[in-house]
C-alpha positions as CSV (number, residue, x, y, z in Angstrom):
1,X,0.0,0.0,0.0
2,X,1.4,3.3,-1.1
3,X,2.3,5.7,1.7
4,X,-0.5,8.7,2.4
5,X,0.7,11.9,1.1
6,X,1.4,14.4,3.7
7,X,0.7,18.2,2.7
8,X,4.4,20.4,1.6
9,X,4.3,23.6,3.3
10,X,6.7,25.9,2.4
11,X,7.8,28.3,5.1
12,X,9.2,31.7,3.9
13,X,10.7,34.0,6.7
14,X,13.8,35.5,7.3
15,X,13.1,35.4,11.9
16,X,15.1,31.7,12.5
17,X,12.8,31.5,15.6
18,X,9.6,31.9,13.8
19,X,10.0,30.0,11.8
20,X,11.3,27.2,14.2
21,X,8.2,27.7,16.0
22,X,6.4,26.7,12.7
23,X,8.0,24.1,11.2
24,X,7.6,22.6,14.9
25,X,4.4,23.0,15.4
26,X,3.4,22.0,11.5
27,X,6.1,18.9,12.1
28,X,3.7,17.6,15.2
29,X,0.2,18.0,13.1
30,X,2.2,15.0,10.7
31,X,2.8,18.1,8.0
32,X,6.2,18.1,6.2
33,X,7.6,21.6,5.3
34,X,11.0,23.5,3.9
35,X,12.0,26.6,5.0
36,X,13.2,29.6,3.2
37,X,15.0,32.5,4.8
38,X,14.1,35.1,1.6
39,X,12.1,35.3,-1.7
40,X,14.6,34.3,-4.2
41,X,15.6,30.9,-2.9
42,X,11.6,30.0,-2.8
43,X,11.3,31.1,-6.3
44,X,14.3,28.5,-6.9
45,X,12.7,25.5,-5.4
46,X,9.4,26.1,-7.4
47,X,11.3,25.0,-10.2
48,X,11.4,22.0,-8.9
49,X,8.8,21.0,-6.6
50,X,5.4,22.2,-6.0
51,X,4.4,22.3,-2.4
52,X,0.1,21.8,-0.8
53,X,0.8,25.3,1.0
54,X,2.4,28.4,1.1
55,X,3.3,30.4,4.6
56,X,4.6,33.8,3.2
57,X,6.3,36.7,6.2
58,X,5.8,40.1,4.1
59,X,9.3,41.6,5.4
60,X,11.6,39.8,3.3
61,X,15.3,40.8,3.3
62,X,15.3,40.4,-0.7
63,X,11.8,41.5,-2.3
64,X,8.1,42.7,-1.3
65,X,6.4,39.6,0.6
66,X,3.3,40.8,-1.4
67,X,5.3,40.6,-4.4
68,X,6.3,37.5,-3.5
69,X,2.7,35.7,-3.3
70,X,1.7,37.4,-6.6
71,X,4.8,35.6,-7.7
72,X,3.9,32.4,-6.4
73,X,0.1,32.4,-7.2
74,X,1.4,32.9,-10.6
75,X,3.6,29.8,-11.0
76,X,2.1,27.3,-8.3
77,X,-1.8,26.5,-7.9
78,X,-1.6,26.1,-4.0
79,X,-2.5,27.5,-1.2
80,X,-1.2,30.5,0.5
81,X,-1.1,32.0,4.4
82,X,0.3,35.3,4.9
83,X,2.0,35.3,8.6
84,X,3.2,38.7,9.1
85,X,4.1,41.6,11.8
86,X,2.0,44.0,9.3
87,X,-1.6,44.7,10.6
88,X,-2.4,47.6,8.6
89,X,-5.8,47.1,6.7
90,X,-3.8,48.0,3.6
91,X,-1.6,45.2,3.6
92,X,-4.0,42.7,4.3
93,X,-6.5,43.8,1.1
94,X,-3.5,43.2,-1.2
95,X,-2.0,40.3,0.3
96,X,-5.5,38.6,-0.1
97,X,-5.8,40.4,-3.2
98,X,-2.8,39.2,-4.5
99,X,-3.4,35.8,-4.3
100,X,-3.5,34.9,-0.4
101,X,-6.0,32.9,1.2
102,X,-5.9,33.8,4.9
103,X,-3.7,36.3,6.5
104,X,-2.3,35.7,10.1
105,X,-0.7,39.1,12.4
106,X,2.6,37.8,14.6
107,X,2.7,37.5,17.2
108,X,0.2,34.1,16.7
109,X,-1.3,30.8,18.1
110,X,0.4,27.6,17.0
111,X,-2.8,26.2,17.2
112,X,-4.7,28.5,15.7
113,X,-1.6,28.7,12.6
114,X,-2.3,24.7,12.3
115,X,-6.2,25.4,12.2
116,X,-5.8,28.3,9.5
117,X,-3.6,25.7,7.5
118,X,-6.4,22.8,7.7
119,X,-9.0,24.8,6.8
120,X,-7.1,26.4,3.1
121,X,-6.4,23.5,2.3
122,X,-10.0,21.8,2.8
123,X,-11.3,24.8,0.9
124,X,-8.9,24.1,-2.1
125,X,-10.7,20.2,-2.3
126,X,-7.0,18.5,-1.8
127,X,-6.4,19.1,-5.8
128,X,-3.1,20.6,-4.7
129,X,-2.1,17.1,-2.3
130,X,-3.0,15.1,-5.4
131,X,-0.8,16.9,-7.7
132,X,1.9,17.0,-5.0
133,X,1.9,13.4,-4.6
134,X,2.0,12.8,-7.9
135,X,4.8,15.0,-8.5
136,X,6.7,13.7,-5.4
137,X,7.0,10.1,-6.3
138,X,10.8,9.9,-6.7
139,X,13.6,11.3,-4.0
140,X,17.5,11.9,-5.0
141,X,19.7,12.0,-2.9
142,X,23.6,11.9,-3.4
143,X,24.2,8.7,-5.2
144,X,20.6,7.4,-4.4
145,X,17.4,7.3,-5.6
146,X,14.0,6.4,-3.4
147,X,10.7,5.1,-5.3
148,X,8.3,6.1,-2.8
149,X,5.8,4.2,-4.5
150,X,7.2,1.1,-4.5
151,X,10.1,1.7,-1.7
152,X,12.4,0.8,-3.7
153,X,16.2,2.6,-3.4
154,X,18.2,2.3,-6.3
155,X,22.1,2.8,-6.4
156,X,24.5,4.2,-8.9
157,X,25.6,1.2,-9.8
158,X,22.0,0.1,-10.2
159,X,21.2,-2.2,-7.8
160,X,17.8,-2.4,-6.8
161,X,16.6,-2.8,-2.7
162,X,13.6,-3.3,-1.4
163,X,12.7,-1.3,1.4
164,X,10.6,-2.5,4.4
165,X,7.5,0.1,5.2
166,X,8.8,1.1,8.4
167,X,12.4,1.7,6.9
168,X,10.5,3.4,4.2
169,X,8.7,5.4,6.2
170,X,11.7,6.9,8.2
171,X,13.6,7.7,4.7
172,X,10.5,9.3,3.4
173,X,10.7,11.8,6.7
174,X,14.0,13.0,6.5
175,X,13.6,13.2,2.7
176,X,10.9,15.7,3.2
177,X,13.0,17.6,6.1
178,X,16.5,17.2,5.4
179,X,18.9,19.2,7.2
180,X,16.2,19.6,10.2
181,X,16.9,17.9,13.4
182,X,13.9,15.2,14.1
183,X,12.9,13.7,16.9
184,X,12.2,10.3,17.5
185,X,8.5,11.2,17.8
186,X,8.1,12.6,14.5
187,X,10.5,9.8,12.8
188,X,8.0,7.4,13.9
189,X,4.9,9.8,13.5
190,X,3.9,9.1,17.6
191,X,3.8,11.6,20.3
192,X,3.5,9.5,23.0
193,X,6.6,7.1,22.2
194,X,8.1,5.5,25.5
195,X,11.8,6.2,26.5
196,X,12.3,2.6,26.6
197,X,11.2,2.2,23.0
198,X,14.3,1.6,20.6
199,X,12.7,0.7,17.3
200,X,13.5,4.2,15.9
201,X,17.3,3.2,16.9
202,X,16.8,-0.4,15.0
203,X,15.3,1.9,11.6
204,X,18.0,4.4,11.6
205,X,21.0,1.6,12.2
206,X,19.6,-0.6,9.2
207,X,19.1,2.7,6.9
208,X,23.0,3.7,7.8
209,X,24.0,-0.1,6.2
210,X,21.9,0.4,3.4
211,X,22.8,4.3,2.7
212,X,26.6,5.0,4.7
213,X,29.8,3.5,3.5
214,X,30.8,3.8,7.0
215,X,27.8,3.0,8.8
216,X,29.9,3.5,12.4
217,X,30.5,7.3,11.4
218,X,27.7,8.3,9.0
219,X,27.7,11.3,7.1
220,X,24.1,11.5,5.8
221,X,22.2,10.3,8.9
222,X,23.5,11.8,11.6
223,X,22.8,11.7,15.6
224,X,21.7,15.3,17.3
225,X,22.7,14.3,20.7
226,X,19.9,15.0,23.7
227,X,17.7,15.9,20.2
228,X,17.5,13.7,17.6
229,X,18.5,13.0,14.2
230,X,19.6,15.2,11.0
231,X,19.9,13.9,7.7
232,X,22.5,15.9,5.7
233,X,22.1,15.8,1.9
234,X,20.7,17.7,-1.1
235,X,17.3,16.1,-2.1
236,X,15.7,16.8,-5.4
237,X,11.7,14.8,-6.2
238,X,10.2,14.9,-9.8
C-alpha cells in the first residue's frame, strides 16, 4: 500500500525562531515543510517542486512579501497563508488580493496557525495534495534514488533494494526535512513514544548499512545528541 501523502508547506521568513516555532508545530500535526529565509531561494525551489501550501512573512530581506505571493500564485496552484508583523488594513487587502488565502498578524497561536492551515487547504478540495503526490514520487539523494511508491532505493551502480515500510517510512521523513533535526517522535509519526522504545534506533541503524559507506561514522544520517537526528544531503523529487 502506497504511503499517504502528507501536505508540503513551504515556510518563507527570514526570523530563525519563527520559523522554528512553525515548522515545529506543523512537524507535530504530521505536515512536512522546507524553509526559506528570503524570496529568491523559494522562487528556486518552485522550479522544482510544487508544495500543498504556502506560509509567506511580508518583510523579506530580498523582495516585497506581497510581491512575492503574486509571484507564487502565478507559477504554483496552491494554497497561501500570509504570517506577518504588518496589521495595517492596507496590507492585508492586497496580500489577499494578490493571491493569499488567509492572513495571520505575529505574534500568533500555534494552534490557531495549524487550524488556519487545515481549513485552506480543505477549501482548495485537496487538488493541490494530489498533484503533489503525484509530483513527489521519486527522491535523489547523493548517489541514491528512493521510489516512494514502491520503496524501492536504487544505487548508482543500479542495484535495486527493497525497502521494508517502516524503513521506508523513516527515509520518506528525512527526505521531506533534510537538514532539520527530528525527533524520535516525528520519525515514527507518535507523540506519545516511551523512553524505553528503541525501534526508531533499529530503523535508523539498518538505513545507515543500506545508505553510509561507513555506517559507524555516518555522514548522511547523523545523531543530534539529547535531540534527535539530522539527515544531511541535497534532495531533489520529480
Amino acid at each position: 500500500m502506497t504511503e499517504p501523502h502528507r501536505a508540503l508547506v513551504f515556510v518563507v521568513d527570514d526570523d530563525p525562531e519563527v520559523v522554528r516555532l512553525v515548522t515545529r508545530t506543523l512537524g507535530e500535526f504530521d505536515f512536512a515543510t522546507q524553509a526559506f529565509r528570503d524570496g529568491a531561494s523559494v522562487l528556486r525551489r518552485l522550479m522544482t517542486e510544487r508544495p500543498d501550501l504556502c506560509i509567506v512573512d511580508l518583510g523579506l530581506p530580498d523582495m516585497d512579501g506581497i510581491e512575492l505571493v503574486r509571484e507564487i500564485a502565478r507559477r504554483c496552484d496552491c494554497g497561501m497563508l500570509i504570517l506577518t508583523g504588518r496589521g495595517y488594513t492596507a496590507d492585508r487587502v492586497m496580500g489577499l488580493e494578490g493571491g493569499g488565502d488567509d492572513y495571520v498578524v505575529k505574534p500568533f497561536e500555534p494552534r490557531e496557525l495549524v487550524a488556519r492551515v487545515r481549513s485552506i487547504l480543505r477549501r482548495r478540495g485537496g487538488g493541490a495534495s494530489v498533484a503533489g503526490a503525484l509530483q513527489r514520487r521519486y527522491a535523489r539523494f547523493g548517489d541514491w534514488t528512493l521510489d516512494c511508491a514502491a520503496n524501492t532505493l536504487r544505487g548508482q551502480d543500479d542495484g535495486e533494494q527493497v525497502l521494508g515500510t517502516a524503513e521506508a517510512q523513516v527515509l520518506r521523513t528525512f527526505l521531506e526535512r533534510p537538514n532539520q533535526i527530528l525527533t524520535r517522535e516525528q520519525l515514527m509519526g507518535t507523540r506519545d513514544l516511551s523512553p524505553m522504545d528503541r525501534s526508531i534506533d533499529v530503523r535508523i541503524s539498518r538505513l545507515r548499512r543500506r545508505l553510509e559507506s561507513d555506517p559507524h561514522n555516518p555522514r548522511m544520517i547523523k545523531t543530534v545528541y539529547g535531540a534527535g537526528y539530522m539527515f544531511c544531503a541535497v534532495v531533489s523529487w520529480s
